[in-house]
N, C-alpha and C positions, 0 to 999 in steps of 0.2 A: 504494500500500500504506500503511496505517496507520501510525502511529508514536506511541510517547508518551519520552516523555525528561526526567529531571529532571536536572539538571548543579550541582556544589557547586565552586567555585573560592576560592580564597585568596592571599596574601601578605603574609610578614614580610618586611618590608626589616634589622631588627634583626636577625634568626635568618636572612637569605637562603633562608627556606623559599617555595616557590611550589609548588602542586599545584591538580588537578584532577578532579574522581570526575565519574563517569557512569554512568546505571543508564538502559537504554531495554528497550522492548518495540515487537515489530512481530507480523503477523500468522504471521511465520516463527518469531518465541520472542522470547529475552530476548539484551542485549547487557551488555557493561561495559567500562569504559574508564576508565585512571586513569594520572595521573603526579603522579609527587613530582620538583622538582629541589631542590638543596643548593648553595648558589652557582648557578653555571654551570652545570654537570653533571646531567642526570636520574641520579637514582639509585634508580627503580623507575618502571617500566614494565607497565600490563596493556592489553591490548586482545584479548579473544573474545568468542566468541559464545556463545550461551548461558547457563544459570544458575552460579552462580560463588560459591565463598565466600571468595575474595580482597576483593570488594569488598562491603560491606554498607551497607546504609541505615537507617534505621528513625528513628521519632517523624513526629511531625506538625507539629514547632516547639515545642521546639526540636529541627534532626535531627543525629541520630549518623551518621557519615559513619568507618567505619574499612575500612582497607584494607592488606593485606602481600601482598608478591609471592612468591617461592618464593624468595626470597634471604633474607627477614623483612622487607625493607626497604617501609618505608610510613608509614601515618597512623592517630592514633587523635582525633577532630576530636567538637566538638560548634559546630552551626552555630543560633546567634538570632536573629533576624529583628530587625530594626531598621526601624520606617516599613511603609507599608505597600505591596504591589507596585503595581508597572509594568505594565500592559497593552500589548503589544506593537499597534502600531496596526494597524487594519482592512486599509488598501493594503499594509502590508507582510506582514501574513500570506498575505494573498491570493496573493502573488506567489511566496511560498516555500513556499505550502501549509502553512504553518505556523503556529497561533496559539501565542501565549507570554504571557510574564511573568518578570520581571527585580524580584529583591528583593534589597536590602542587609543584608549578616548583619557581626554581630560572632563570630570563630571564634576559642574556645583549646581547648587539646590540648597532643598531642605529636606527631612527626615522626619517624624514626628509619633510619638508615641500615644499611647489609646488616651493619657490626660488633656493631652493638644501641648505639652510642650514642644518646642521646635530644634533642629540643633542644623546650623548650617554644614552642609558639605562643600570643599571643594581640595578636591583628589584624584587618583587618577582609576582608571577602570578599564570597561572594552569590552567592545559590540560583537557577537558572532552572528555567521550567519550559518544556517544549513540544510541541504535540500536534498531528496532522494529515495527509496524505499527501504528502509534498512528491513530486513528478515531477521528478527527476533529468536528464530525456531536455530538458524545456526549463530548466531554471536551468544557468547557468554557474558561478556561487559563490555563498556568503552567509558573512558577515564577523559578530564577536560583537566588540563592543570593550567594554571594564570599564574605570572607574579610580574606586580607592578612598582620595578625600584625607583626611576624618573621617567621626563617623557622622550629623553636618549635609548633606554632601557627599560625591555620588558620580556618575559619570556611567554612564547604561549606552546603547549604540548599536548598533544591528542593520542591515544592509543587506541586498539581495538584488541578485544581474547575475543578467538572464535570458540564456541563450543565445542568442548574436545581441549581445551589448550590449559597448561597447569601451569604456566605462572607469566611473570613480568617479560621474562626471555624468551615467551614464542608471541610476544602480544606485534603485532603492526604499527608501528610507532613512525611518529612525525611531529619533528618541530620549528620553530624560529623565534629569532630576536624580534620585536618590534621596536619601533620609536620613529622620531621624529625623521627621521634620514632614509625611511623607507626599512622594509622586512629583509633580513638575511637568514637563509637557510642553515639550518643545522643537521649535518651529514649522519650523525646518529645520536641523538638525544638518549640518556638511559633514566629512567627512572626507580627512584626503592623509596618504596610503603614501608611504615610500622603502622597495625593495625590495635586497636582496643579490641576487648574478649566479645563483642557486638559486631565485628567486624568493620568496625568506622575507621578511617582515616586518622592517624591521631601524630605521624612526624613523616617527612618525606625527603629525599635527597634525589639533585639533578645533576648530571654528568655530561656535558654540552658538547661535543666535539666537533667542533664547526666545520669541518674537511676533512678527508682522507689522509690527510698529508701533514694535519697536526700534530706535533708533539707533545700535547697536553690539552688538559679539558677546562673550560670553565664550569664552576661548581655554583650549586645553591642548594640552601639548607629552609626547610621549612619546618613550620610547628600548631598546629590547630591554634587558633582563636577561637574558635564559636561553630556551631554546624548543627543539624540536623537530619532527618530520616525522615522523609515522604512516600507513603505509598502511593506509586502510582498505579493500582492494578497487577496488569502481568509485567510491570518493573519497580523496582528498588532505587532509590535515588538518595544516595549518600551525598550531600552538599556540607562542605565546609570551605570556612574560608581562614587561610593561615598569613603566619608573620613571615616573611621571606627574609632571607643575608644574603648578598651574593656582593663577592669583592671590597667588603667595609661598607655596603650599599642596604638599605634595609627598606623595606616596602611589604605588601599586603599581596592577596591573590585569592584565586579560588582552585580546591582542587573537588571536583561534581566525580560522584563514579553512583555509574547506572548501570543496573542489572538487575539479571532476574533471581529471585528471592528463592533462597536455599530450596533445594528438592522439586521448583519448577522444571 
């Protein structure tokens, strides 16, 4: 079945705001999906199906990303594009049935919790996009990692496990740099999970090896902030979003892993 999806993510380390909007279409209708947390704690939540005026979209670049739950509690965002996108690579769409694109934005706004206090944002984030039919029946997950150090510097990383595959080292992996100067390729990105007894996200390390011809990797080290667990049906949506290090550089990200839920 089809699918189109554009996803808006952010983080303030200054404001501990972290959130995430989602607007898809499939041949069945339209979906949305969004979360705000505030520190630790989500403090709004959407996830239905169908068309929705909790969550809204709109522009072309720059886009308006606002979103309230039934509680009031949400975001009123404008997201800029910074650089120019990321093409998600040929073998990794293949494998997940999905083409994409990974672009760096600079987002301020506001934020606001279910009492109506307000907290401004203005930080860095990034827009994806992605389109195609993924088959459910053969992937076993697919991983989104972000981390945003300036708007020189960002890293975005995608994987795919087919069904049948037992770890990090058979997954389909694709990455790049973003920032301001335009996206560079990274020849083999590696990534390593430490998971909680829930099997959540909870520290992760990156191994960047820009070329074949490099003799050495650039590193990032991350560590949960705050996350959550969404059912969505026949998938699983682990979202968290962590502190990144990379080279004396410190920034935010999000690392999303979606799959289908043990013994499906």
């Amino acid at each position: 079945m089809s699918a189109d999806a554009v996803t808006f993510a952010f983080g303030d380390l200054s404001a501990q705001a972290y959130g995430l909007a989602r607007v898809g279409q499939t041949e069945e209708g339209a979906s949305a999906l969004a979360l705000l947390f505030l520190g630790r704690e989500p403090v709004a939540v959407l996830a239905e199906g169908g068309a929705t005026e909790a969550l809204r979209v709109a522009g072309e670049g720059p886009w308006s990303v606002r979103f309230a739950d039934s509680s009031g509690a949400g975001f009123d965002l404008e997201f800029t594009a910074i650089g120019d996108p990321a093409d998600v690579s040929p073998e990794v769409a293949e494998a997940g049935g999905m083409q994409g694109l990974e672009q760096l934005c600079r987002v301020t706004g506001t934020v606001r919790d279910a009492t109506g206090k307000t907290v401004s944002v203005d930080a860095l984030g990034q827009r994806g996009h992605q389109w195609g039919a993924p088959d459910w029946e053969d992937l076993a997950l697919a991983r989104t990692v972000t981390a945003w150090m300036a708007p020189d510097l960002a890293i975005a990383v995608t994987a795919i496990r087919q069904a049948g595959a037992r770890g990090h080292d058979e997954e389909a992996i694709w990455g790049a740099l973003l920032g301001e100067h335009g996206p560079t390729p990274i020849a083999e990105p590696r990534l390593s999970t430490t998971y909680d007894t829930d099997g959540r996200q909870q520290r992760a390390g990156l191994e960047l090896w820009l070329s074949d011809d490099d003799g050495w990797a650039r590193r990032a080290a991350g560590e949960v902030l705050c996350g959550s667990t969404l059912d969505l049906g026949r998938l699983r949506l682990d979202c968290a979003f962590f502190r990144w290090t990379m080279e004396g550089r410190e920034g935010v990200g999000r690392y999303d892993l979606l799959r289908r839920p043990s013994g499906d």
